[in-house]
C-alpha positions as CSV (number, residue, x, y, z in Angstrom):
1,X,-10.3,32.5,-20.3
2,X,-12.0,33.4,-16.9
3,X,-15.8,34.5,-17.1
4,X,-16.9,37.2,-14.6
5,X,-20.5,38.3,-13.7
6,X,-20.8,42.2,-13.1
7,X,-23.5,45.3,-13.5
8,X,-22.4,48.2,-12.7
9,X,-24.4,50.2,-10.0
10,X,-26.6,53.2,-11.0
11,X,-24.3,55.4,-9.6
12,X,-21.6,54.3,-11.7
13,X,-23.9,54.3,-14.8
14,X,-24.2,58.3,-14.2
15,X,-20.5,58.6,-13.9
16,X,-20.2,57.2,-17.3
17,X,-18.3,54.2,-16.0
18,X,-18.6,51.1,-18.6
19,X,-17.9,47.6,-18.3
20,X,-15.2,47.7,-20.9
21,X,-13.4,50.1,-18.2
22,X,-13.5,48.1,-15.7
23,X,-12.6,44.9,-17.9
24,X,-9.2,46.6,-19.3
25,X,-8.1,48.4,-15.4
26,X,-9.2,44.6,-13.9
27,X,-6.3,42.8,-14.8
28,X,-3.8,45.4,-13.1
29,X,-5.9,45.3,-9.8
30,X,-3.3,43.6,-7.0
31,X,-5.3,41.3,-4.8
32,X,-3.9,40.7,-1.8
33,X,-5.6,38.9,0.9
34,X,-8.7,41.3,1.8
35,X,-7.7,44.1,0.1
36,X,-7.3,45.0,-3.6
37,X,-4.9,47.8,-4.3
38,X,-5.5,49.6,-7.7
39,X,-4.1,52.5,-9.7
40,X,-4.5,56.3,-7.7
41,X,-5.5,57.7,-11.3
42,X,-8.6,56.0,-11.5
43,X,-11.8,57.7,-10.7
44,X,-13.2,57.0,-7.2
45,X,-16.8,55.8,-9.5
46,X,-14.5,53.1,-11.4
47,X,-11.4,52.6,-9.0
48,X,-14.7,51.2,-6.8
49,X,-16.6,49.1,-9.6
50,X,-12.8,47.4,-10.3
51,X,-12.5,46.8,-6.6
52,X,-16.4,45.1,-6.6
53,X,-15.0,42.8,-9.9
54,X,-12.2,41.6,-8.3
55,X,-13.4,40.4,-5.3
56,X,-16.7,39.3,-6.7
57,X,-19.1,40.8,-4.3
58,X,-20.6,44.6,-3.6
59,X,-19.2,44.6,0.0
60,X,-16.2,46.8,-0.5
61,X,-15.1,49.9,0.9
62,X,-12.6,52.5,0.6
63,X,-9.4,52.3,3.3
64,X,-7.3,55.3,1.8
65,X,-4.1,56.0,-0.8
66,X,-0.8,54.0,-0.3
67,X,1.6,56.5,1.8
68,X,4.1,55.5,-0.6
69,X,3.1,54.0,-3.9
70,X,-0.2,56.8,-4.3
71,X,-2.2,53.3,-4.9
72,X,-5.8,53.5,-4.2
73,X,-6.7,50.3,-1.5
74,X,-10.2,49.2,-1.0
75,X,-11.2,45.7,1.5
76,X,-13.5,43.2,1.3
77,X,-16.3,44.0,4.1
């Protein structure tokens, strides 16, 4: 079982984001390299926290939506 340390921002916390929510959309995230690609459904608040999880630092930012799978992509900064 992995163990991850995160708190959600105070921003999130006022979009009613919860660590359970990020803990269940975290195991569909697709790393890849410097980027983490994650479902287009998801809230910009918790699409963002799930990026900050699964690269382990708050040092992301948004890039845009896959032209042609509609997936949101953040990168490491």
């Amino acid at each position: 079982m992995t163990h991850y340390t995160h708190e959600l921002t105070n921003t999130e916390i006022a979009c009613g984001i919860t660590l359970e929510q990020v803990a269940r959309e975290l195991p569909r995230a697709l790393v890849r390299g410097d980027r983490v690609h994650l479902d287009g459904q998801l809230s910009p608040a918790l699409a963002t926290s799930v990026a900050r999880a699964a690269f382990g630092t708050d040092d992301v930012e948004f890039v845009g939506i896959g032209k042609h799978t509609g997936f949101l992509i953040y990168r490491r900064i």
